[in-house]
LUMLUMVO-111452 format. One record per residue (C-alpha): z, x, y. Coordinates in nm, 2 decimals. Example, Ala and Ser with C-alpha at 12.3 -4.5 7.8 and 13.67 -1.06 7.14 Angstrom:
// LUMLUMVO-111452
+--------+--------+--------+
:      w :      u :      v :
+--------+--------+--------+
:   0.78 :   1.23 :  -0.45 :
:   0.71 :   1.37 :  -0.11 :
+--------+--------+--------+
//
This chain:
// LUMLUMVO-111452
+--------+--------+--------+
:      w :      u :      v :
+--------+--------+--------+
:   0.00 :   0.00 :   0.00 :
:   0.10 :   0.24 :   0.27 :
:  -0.20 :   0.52 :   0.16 :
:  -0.47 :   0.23 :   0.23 :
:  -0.30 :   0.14 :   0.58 :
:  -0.31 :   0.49 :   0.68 :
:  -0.67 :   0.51 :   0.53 :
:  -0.75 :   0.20 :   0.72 :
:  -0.56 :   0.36 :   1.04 :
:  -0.75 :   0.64 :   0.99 :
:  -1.08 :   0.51 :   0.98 :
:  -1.00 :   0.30 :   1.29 :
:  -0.93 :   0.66 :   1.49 :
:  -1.24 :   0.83 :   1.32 :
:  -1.41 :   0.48 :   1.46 :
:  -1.29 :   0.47 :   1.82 :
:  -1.33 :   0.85 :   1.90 :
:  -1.67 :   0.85 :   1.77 :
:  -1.74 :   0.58 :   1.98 :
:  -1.60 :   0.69 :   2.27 :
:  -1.73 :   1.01 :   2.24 :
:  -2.15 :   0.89 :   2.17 :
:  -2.09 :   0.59 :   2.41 :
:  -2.37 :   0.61 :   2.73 :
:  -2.12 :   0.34 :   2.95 :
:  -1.74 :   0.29 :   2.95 :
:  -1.62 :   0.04 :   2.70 :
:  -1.28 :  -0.19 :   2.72 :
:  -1.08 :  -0.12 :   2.45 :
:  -1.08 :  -0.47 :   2.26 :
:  -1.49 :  -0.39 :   2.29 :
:  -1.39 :  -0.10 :   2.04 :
:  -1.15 :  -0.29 :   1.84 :
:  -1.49 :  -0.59 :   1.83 :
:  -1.71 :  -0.36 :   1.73 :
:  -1.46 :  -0.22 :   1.49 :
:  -1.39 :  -0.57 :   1.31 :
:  -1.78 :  -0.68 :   1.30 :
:  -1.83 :  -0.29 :   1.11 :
:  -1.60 :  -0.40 :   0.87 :
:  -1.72 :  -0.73 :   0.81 :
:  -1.98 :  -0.95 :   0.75 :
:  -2.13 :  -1.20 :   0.98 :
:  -1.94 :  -1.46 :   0.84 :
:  -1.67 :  -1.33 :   0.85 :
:  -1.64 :  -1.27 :   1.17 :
:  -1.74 :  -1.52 :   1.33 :
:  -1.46 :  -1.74 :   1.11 :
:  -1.22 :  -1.45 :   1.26 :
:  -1.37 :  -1.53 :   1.59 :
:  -1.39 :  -1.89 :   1.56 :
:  -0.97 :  -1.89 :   1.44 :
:  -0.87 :  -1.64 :   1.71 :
:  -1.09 :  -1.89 :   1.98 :
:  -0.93 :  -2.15 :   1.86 :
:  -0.61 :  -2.04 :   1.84 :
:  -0.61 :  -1.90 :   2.19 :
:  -0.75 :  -2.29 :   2.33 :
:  -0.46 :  -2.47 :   2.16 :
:  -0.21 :  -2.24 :   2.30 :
:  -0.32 :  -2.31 :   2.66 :
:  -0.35 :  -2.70 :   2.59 :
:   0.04 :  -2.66 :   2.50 :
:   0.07 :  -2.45 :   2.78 :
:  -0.10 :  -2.72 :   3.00 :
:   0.06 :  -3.01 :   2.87 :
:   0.40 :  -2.91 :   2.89 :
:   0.35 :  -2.80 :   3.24 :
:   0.22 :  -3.15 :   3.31 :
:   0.53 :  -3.34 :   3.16 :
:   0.76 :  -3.08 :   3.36 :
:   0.62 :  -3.13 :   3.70 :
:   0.63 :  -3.51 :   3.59 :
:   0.99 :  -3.45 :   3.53 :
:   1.05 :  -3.34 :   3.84 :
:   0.92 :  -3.59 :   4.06 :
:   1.00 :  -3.87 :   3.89 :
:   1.37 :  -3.74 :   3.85 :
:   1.47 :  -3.51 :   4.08 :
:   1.25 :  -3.65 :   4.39 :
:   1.44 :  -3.93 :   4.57 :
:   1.16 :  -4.25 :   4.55 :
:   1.04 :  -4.23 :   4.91 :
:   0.90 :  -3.86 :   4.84 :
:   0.75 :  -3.93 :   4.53 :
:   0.41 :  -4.12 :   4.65 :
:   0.38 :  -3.81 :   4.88 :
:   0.34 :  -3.61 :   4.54 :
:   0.09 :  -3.85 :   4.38 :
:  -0.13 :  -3.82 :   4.69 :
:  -0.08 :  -3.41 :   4.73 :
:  -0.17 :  -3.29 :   4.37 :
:  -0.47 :  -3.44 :   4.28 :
:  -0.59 :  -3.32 :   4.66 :
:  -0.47 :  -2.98 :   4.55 :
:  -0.65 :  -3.01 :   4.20 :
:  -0.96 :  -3.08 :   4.32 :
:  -0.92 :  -2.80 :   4.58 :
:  -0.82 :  -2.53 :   4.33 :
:  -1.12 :  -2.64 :   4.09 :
:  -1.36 :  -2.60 :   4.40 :
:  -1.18 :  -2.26 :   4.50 :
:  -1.23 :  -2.16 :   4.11 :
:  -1.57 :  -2.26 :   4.07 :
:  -1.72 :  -2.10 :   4.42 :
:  -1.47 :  -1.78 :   4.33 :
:  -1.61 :  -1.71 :   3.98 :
:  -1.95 :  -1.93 :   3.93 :
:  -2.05 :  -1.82 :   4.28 :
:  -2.42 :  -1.72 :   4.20 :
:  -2.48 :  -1.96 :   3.95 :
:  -2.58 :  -2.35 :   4.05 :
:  -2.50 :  -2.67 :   3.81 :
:  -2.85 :  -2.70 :   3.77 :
:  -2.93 :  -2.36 :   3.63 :
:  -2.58 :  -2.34 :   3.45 :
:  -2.72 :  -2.68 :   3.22 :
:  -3.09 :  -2.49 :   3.26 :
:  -2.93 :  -2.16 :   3.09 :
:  -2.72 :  -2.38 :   2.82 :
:  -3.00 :  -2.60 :   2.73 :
:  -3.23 :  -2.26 :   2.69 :
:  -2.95 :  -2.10 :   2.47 :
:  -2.89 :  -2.37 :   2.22 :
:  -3.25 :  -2.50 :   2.20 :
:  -3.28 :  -2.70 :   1.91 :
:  -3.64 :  -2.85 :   1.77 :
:  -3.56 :  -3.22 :   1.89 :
:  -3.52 :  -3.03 :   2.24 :
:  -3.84 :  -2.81 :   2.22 :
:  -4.07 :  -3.14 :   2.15 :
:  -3.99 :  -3.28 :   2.47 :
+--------+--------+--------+
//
């Protein structure tokens, strides 16, 4: 058990300094643990990996989400004396909608609605799409 972990360690190291070394641009290191994993396995295989870790990774921050949700509901409805409260229900969907814009013109600046669906539709083109 311990001699294939430190074979499998070993590898890894072997892996990431050749890679490092041969590499024309500067990689992140999960990119070397990526290209690591897909060496080791097959296609399948790693996109199931991929698929589970995705996955995974999306529930956490629904959890994450919903909880926050329920808290701040907590808090107005029982800690904010009533004549307050309609104040809150009018300020954070406002500030929603505002941090969704600020988020989408921040990170999606270059891009447009139309070419974002344009690019998607290209990408997963399937043969009752081509036809048309």
């Amino acid at each position: 058990m311990r001699k294939s972990y430190l074979r499998k360690y070993h590898s890894f190291l072997k892996f990431k300094r050749d890679f490092t070394r041969y590499s024309i641009q500067k990689v992140k290191s999960y990119e070397v643990i990526l290209f690591w994993l897909k060496s080791r396995m097959n296609r399948t295989q790693f996109l199931i990996l991929s698929g589970m870790l995705v996955g995974c990774t999306a529930g956490l921050a629904g959890v994450a989400l919903k909880s926050l949700v329920h808290y701040i509901h907590y808090l107005i409805s029982h800690k904010i004396h009533f004549e307050y409260q309609i104040l809150f229900y009018i300020i954070f969907p406002f500030l929603g909608i505002v941090l969704t814009t600020a988020i989408v013109l921040t990170f999606f600046k270059d891009r447009t609605g139309k070419a974002l669906a344009l690019s998607f539709m290209k990408s997963h083109r399937t043969p009752a799409l081509s036809r048309q």
